[in-house]
PALUM-820191 format. One record per residue (C-alpha): residue in three letters; y, x, z. Coordinates in steps of 0.02 Angstrom, whole numbers, plus 50000, padded with zeros to 5 digits. Example, Ala and Ser with C-alpha at 12.3 -4.5 7.8 and 13.67 -1.06 7.14 Angstrom:
BEGIN
 res     Y     X     Z
 ALA 49775 50615 50390
 SER 49947 50684 50357
//
This chain:
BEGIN
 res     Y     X     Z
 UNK 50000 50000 50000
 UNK 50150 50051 49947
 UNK 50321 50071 50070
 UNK 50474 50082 50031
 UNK 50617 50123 50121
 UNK 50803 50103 50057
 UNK 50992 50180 50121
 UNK 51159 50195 50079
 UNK 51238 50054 50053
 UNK 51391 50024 50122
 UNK 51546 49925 50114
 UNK 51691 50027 49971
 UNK 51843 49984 49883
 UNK 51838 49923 49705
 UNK 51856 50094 49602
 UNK 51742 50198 49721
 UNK 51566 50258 49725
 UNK 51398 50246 49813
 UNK 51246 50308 49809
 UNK 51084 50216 49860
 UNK 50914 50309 49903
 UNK 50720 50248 49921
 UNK 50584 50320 49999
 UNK 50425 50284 49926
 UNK 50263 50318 50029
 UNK 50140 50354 49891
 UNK 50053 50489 49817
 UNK 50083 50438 49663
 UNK 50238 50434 49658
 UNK 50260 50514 49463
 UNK 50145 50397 49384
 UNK 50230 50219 49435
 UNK 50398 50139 49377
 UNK 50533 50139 49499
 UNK 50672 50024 49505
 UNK 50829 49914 49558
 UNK 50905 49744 49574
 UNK 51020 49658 49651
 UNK 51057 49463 49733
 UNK 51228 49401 49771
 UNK 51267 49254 49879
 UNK 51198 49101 49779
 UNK 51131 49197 49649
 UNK 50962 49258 49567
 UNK 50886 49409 49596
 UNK 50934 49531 49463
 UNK 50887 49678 49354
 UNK 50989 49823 49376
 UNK 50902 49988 49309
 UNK 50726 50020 49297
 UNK 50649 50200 49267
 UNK 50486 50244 49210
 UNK 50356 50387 49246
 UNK 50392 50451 49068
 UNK 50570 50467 49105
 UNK 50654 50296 49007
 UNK 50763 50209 49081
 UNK 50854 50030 49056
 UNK 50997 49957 49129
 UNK 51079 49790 49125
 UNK 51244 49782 49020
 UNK 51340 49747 49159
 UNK 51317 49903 49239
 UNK 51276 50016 49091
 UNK 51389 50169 49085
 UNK 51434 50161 49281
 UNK 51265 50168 49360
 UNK 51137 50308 49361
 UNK 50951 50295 49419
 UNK 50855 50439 49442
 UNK 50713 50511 49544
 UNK 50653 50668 49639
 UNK 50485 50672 49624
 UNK 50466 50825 49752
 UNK 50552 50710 49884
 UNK 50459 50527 49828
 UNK 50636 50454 49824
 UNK 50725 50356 49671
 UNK 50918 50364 49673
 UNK 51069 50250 49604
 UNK 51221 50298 49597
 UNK 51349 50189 49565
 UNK 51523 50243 49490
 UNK 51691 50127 49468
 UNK 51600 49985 49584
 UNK 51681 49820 49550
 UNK 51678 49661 49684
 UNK 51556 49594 49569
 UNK 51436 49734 49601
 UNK 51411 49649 49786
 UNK 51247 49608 49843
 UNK 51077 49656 49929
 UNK 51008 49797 49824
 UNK 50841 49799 49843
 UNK 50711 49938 49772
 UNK 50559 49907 49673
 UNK 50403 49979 49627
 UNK 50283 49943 49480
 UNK 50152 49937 49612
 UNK 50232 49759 49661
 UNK 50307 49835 49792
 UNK 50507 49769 49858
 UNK 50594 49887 49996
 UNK 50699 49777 50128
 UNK 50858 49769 50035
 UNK 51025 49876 50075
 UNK 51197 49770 50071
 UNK 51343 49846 49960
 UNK 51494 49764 49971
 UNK 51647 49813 49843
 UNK 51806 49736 49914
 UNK 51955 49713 49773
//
């Protein structure tokens, strides 16, 4: 089973940056897909970047050019970091593994 363990999220100012981390407790780390999404208040769960073991990734539009995932596979941890953060980006980011796995959810909160 598969754990996952997620931090940095934060409360920032529309313009600024964050960066979230998750822990995954697996050994095999390298060979699943990793990824992110997001739920605002009232709202669906949503993609926001996915990145597989071969090293693809895919992001929704709306955060395409201002988001980054990426992994450390010496570490077992999947990063994103989030540039020019909008109040729109606010929501529980939660982190997800192909292994069906969903980490507890970190809040980020953009104010304008």
């Amino acid at each position: 089973q598969v754990q996952l363990v997620e931090s940095g999220g934060g409360l920032v100012q529309a313009g600024e940056s964050l960066r979230l981390s998750c822990a995954a407790s697996t050994r095999v780390f390298t060979t699943i897909a990793m990824g992110w999404y997001r739920q605002a208040p009232g709202k669906r769960r949503e993609l926001v970047a996915q990145l597989f073991s071969s090293g693809t990734t895919t992001y929704a539009g709306s955060v395409k050019g201002r988001f980054t995932i990426s992994r450390d596979n010496a570490k077992n941890t999947v990063y994103l970091q989030m540039n020019s953060l909008k109040p729109e980006d606010t929501g529980v980011y939660y982190c997800w593994a192909s292994s069906g796995t969903w980490g507890q959810g970190t809040q980020v909160t953009v104010s304008s």
